[in-house]
N, C-alpha and C positions, 0 to 999 in steps of 0.2 A: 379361556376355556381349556382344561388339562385333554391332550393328545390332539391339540389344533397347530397345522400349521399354517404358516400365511406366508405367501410372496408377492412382491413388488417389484417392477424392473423398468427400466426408465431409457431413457436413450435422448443423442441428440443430434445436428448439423449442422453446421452455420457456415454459410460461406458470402463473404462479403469483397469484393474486387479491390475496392480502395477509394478513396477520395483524395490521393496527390500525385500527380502527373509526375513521373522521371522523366525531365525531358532530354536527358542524355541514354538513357536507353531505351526509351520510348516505350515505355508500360505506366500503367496506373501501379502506386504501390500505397500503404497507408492501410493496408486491408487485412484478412485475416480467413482462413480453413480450420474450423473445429468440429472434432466428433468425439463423443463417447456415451458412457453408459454406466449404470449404476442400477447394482443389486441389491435389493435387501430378503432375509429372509425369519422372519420370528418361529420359534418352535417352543410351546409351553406343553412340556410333559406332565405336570400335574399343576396345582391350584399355587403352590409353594415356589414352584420354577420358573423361569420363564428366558432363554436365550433370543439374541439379535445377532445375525450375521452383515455385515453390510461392506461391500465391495463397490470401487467403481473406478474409471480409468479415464483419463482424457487425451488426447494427443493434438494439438495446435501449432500452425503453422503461421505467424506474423511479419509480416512486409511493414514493419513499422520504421521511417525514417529517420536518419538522426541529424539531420540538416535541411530544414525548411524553414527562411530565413526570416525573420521578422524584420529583421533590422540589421546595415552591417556599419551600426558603429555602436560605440559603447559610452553609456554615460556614469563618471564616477559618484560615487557617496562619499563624502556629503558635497563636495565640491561642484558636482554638479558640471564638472569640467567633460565634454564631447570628444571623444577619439575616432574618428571617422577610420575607414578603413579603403582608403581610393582600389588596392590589390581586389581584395574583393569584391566590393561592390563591378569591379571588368569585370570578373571571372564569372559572374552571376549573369551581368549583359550579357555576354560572350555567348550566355546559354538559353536569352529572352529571358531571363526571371529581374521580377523589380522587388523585394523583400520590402514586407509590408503587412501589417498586424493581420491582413487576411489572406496572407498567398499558400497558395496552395500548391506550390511547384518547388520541383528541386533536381539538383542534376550532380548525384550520385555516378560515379562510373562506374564503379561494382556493385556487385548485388548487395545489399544489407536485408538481413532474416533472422530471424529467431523461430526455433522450432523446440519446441518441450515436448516429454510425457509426464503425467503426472497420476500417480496411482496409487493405492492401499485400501487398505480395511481397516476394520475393528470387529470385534467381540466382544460382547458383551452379557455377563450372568445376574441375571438378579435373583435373590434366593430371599424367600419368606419365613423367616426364626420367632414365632411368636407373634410377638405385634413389632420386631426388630426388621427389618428393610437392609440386606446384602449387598452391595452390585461390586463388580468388576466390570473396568472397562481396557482393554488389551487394546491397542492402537500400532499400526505401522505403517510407511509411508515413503515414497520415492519419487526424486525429481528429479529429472533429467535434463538438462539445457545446454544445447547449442546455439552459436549465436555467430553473424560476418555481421562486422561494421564498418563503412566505408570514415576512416579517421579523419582524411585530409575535409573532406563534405565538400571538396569542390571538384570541375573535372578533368581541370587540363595542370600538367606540371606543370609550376613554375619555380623562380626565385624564392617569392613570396612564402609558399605553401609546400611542401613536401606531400607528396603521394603517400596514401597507407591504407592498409586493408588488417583491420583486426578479427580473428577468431578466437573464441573459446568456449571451455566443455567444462560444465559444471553438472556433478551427483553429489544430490542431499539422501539421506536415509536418515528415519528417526524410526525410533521405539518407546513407548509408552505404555506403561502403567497405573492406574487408580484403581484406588480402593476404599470406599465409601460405606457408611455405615449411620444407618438413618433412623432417629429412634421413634415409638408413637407420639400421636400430637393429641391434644385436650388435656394435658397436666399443666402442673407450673413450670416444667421447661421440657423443650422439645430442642432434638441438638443435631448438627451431621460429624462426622470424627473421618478424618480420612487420609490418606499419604497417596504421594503422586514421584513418578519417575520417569524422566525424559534422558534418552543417552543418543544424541545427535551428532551428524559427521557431512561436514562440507570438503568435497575435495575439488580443484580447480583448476583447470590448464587455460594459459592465456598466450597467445601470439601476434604480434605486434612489427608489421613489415612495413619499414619506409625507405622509399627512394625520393631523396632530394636533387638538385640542379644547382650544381655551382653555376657562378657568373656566366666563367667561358665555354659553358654547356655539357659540362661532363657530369655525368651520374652515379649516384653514392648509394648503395643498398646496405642497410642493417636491420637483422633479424632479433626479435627479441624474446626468449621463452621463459613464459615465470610460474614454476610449479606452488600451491599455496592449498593452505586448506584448514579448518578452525576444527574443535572437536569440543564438544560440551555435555556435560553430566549433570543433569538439573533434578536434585528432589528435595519432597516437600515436605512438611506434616502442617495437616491444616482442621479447622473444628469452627462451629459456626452455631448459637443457640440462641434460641427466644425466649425469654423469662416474659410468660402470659401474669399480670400484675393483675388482671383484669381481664372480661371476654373480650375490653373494647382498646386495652391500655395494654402495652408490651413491649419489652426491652430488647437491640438487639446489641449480639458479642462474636464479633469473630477472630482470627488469630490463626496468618500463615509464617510459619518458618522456612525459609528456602537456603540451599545449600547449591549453590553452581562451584564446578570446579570445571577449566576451560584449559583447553591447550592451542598451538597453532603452529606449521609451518610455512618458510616460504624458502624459495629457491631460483633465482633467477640465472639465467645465461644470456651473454650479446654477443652477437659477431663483430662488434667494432666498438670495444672497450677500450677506452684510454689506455688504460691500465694497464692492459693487456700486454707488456714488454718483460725483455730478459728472459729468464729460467722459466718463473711463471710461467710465462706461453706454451714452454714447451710439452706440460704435461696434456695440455687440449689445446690444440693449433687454435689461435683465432676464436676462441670462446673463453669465457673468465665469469666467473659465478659475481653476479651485483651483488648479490643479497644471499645471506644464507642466515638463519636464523630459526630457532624452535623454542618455545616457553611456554609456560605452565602458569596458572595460579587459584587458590581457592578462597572463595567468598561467601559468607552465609550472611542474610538479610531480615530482617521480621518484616511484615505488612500486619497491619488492623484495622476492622471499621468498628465504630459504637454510633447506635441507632435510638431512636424512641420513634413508636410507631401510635398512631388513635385513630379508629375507627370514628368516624361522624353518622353514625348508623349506618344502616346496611350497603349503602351505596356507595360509599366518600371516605377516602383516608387522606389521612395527611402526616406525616414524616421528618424527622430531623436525620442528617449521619454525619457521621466524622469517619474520615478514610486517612489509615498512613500506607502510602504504597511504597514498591522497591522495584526496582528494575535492577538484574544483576548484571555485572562488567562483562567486557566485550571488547574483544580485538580489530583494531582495523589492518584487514589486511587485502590488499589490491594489487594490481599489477606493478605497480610501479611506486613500491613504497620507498622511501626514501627517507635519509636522516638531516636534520636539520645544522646540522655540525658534529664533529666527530664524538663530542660525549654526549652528546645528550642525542641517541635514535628515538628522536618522537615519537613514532609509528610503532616500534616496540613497546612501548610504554601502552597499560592497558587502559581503555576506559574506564572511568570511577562509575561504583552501582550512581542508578539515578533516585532521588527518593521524593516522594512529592507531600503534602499534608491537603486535605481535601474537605470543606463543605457545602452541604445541602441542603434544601430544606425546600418541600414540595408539595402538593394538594394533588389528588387523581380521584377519579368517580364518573360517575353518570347516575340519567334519573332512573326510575325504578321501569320505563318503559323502554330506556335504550333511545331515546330520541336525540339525547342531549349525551356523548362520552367527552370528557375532559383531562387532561394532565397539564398542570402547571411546575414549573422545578426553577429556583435559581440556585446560583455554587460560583466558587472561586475556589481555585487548587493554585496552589504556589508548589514548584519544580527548582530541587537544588540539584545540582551536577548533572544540569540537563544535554545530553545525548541528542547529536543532533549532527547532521551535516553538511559542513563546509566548504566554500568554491577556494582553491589555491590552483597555484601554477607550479607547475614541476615542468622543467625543462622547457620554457616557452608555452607549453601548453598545458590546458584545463583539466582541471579534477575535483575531485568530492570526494574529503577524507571526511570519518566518524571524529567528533571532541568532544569534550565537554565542555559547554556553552554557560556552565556560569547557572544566573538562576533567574526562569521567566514566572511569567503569574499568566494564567487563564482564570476571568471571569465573565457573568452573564446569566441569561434569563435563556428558557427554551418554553413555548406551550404548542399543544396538538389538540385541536378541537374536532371533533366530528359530531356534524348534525343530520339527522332525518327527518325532515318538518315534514314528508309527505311521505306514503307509500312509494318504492322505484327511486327512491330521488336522495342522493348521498351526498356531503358537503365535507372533505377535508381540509383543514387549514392547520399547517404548521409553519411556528416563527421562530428564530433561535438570533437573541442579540448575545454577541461573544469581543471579549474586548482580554484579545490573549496579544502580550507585549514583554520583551524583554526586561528584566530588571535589571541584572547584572552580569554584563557577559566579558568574561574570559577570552582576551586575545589569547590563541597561540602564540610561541615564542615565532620571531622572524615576521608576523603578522603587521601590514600598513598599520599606521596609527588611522587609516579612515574606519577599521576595524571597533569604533565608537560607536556603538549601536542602543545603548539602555534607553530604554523609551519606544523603542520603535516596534513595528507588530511582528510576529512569528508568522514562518513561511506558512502557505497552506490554510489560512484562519480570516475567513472576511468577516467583518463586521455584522453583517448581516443578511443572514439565510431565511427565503421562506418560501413555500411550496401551496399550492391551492388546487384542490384538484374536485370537479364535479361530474356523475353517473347519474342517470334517469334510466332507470330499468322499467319495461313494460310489455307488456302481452301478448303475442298476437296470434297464439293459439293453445291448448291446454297445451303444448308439447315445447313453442317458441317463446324465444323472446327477444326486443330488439334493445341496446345498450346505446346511446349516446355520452359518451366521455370528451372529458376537454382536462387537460392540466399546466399549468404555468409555472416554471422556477425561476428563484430569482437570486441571482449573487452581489452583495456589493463587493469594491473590489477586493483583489487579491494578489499579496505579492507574495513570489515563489522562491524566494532565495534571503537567506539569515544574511547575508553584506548587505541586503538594501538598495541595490543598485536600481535605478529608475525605472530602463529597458525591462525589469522581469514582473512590471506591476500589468494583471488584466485589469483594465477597467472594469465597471459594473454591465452585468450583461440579465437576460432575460430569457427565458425560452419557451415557447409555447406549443404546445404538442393537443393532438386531437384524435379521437377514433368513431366509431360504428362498428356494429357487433351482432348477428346474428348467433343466442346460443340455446343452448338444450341442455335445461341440467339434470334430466332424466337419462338422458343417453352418455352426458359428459360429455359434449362434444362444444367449440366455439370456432366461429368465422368472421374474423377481425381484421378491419381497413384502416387502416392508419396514415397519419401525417407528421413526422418529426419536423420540428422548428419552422410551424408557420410563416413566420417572421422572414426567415431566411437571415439568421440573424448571428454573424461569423466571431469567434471566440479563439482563447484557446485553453489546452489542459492542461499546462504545463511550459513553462519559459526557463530557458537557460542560455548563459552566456556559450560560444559556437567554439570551438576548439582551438582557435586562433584567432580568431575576431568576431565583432557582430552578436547579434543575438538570435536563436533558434526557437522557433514554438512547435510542438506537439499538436498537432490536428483530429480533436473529436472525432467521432462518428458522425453526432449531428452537428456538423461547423457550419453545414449547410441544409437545405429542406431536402427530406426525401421522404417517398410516401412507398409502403407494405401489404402486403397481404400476410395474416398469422390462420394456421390452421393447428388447433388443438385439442389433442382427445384424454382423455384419463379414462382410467381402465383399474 
């Protein structure tokens, strides 16, 4: 409506204690403080105009652990050979902890936290040229992170383990442009035309303090500082059209061009460099640059889909696509990057774009009453110079550099059923079978030959995902209403790491969640009782091998049962 404005303003808080006992400082940590807020605001000065303001900020504070031990030995691939770790598993006694697929203790001796902001806007104009559709969208954005991590993960020096307490300060800023340009629909082709511009900047301070324990009990402290930070210019031109063949039959075309061009520093310093003798020294006592390095390079990509689209009357389509995607190149650059022999600096060498080939082919609908909604889809995408990250060992201890992993295949079937056989009464089921497995993967140079992976499945990808969720909504006065909900997830397993190693597979897990609801959808108001994971039934989110030995797991929110009260209003 020309000379209307509209606002929306949103807010939030959350604060959650923790579910893993530090039993060396004696707090709960695992937990998490967030609050923010978010603005919008639309201003349409005439029928032709129409602006979107929208702002919003968050600041979070996480006690999230980085040693809670699952396990402290390690089993190799494919050999299947056990490396126990007697050192650690003390050091864990020492502290009452027995590491085990469900513990939930650890004995950190310094604090480990992470705290962000994270904020921006956009803007956005749409403007009306005939039966032609304008928009601009103007986007900006900032991240801020600070982060201690307690390195050694155990808590008393010894031989074994060196003491370390890691800090660092990472600022992202991005900037964004689109520009979009929509034409009328009811001809023989309807099209979008539009260019896009992202110019992004990571810069990042990392510090790295260990003291180790010789035999005869003397102590050794080196400091390690390593300045770094990536810089990326990403634009696009992209266009996307439907050739109506037919009201029920219709072709689709689309076509993006990308252009990245990247650069990166790094810059290290150590107080106890080798190297660090004669002359050298003398220009910076006791400090000698690791790493000093900056590079550049540019890369342009195409992506495309071709589609055929038929309507089965008013209710039901069904669909074919072909997708060629691009992901463009990328630097890995970390704290502790390091070259694999003096000519060949791996780590300087950039990632290859990633590019995949993709199809589909689907059915979606419902019937004319809404009782019955449906989407059926199967697809297989094959991935060449797949991008992905790898466990290696730098200096005795663990890491996760970026490579190029060679070429996997993702295939499978997904459907989402929802029924309403009754007034009040909702039935969702979703099943997704996924069968994503390496084809041919690329050892690194220096890489074990156990490094043998084709056949086996990709991190983060279970077999089989499925979700079931049921609501009974009814009356209990013109004004209330009372809600009974129940919903169950289900994962088969999942292993978390491209080497394969035994230690980082979750089994298949379940989780069953429940509520009651008192609401008002005349006022917008709801008052909801909840029950996470029934069952009480313990997982984890995340498995990685432990920075010198053992294996480490990440502890959900719901690892365990805990029950809520939610109070919500809309306005």
């Amino acid at each position: 409506m020309p000379g209307k404005v509209q606002a929306l303003i949103g807010g939030l808080y959350d604060d959650f204690k923790g579910n893993v006992r530090n039993v060396t400082r004696n707090d709960d940590v695992n937990g998490y403080r967030r609050y923010g807020a978010r603005g919008k605001l639309v201003v349409t000065p005439s029928d032709a105009l129409k602006f979107t303001i929208i702002g919003d900020y968050l600041n979070s504070h996480d006690t999230t652990p980085t040693s809670v031990y699952a396990s402290t030995s390690r089993t190799a691939y494919p050999t299947g050979t056990v490396t126990n770790s007697p050192d650690l598993a003390a050091a864990l006694a020492a502290s009452g902890i027995r590491a085990n697929a469900s513990n939930r203790r650890t004995n950190n001796d310094t604090i480990t936290d992470v705290r962000d902001e994270n904020y921006g806007g956009s803007f956005t104009g749409d403007l009306t040229l005939g039966d032609y559709h304008l928009t601009s969208i103007t986007g900006w954005r900032q991240w801020l992170n600070t982060q201690r991590q307690d390195y050694d993960s155990v808590a008393a020096l010894s031989t074994a383990f060196p003491s370390g307490q890691d800090t660092g300060r990472v600022n992202t800023k991005q900037f964004s442009e689109e520009l979009r340009l929509t034409s009328p629909k009811g001809g023989l082709i309807d099209y979008v035309l539009g260019a896009y511009y992202l110019h992004a900047t990571t810069d990042e301070t990392y510090q790295r303090t260990l003291t180790s324990l010789a035999a005869g009990g003397a102590r050794n402290t080196t400091t390690g500082v390593a300045n770094y930070g990536i810089t990326n210019d990403n634009f696009a031109l992209f266009g996307e059209a439907n050739v109506n063949f037919t009201p029920r039959f219709r072709g689709i075309a689309g076509y993006r061009s990308t252009w990245d061009s990247l650069g990166f520093y790094h810059f290290r310093t150590s107080s106890a460099d080798p190297l660090n003798t004669g002359a050298a020294a003398l220009d910076r006592p006791g400090v000698r640059a690791y790493h000093n390095a900056s590079d550049g390079l540019d890369r342009r990509g195409d992506s495309y889909r071709l589609g055929l689209q038929y309507d089965l009357g008013d209710h039901a389509q069904t669909y074919f696509t072909y997708s060629r995607g691009y992901k463009g190149p990328a630097y890995n650059v970390y704290f502790n990057m390091r070259s694999l022999n003096a000519t060949t600096p791996l780590d300087e060498v950039p990632l290859s774009p990633e590019t995949s080939n993709s199809y589909e082919v689907g059915l979606k609908g419902s019937t004319a009453d809404r009782a019955l909604s449906y989407s059926l889809a199967a697809f297989t995408t094959n991935f060449d110079g797949y991008q992905a990250s790898f466990n290696d060992v730098v200096a005795g201890a663990q890491v996760s550099r970026l490579i190029n992993a060679g070429s996997v295949r993702s295939r499978g079937a997904e459907a989402d059923v929802t029924l309403r056989p009754t007034k009040g009464l909702t039935l969702d089921i979703s099943a997704a079978y996924t069968d994503a497995t390496v084809r041919n993967f690329l050892c690194p140079p220096g890489a074990p030959t156990s490094c043998n992976i084709d056949g086996q499945p990709l991190p983060y990808a279970p077999k089989i995902k499925l979700y079931e969720n049921a609501a009974y909504r009814f009356a209990l006065s013109d004004t209330l209403a009372l809600e009974l909900q129940s919903d169950v997830t289900f994962s088969s397993k999942v292993q978390y790491a491209l080497a394969q190693t035994p230690s980082t597979v979750q089994p298949a897990y379940a989780i069953w969640n429940a509520s009651v609801a008192l609401l008002s959808d005349q006022s917008g108001w709801q008052l909801r009782a909840y029950v996470k994971n029934l069952t009480n039934t313990s997982y984890s989110s995340f498995l990685t091998a432990g920075t010198f030995a053992g294996t480490v797991r990440f502890v959900p929110r719901d690892d365990q049962r805990y029950a809520g009260l939610l109070l919500r209003k809309d306005f």
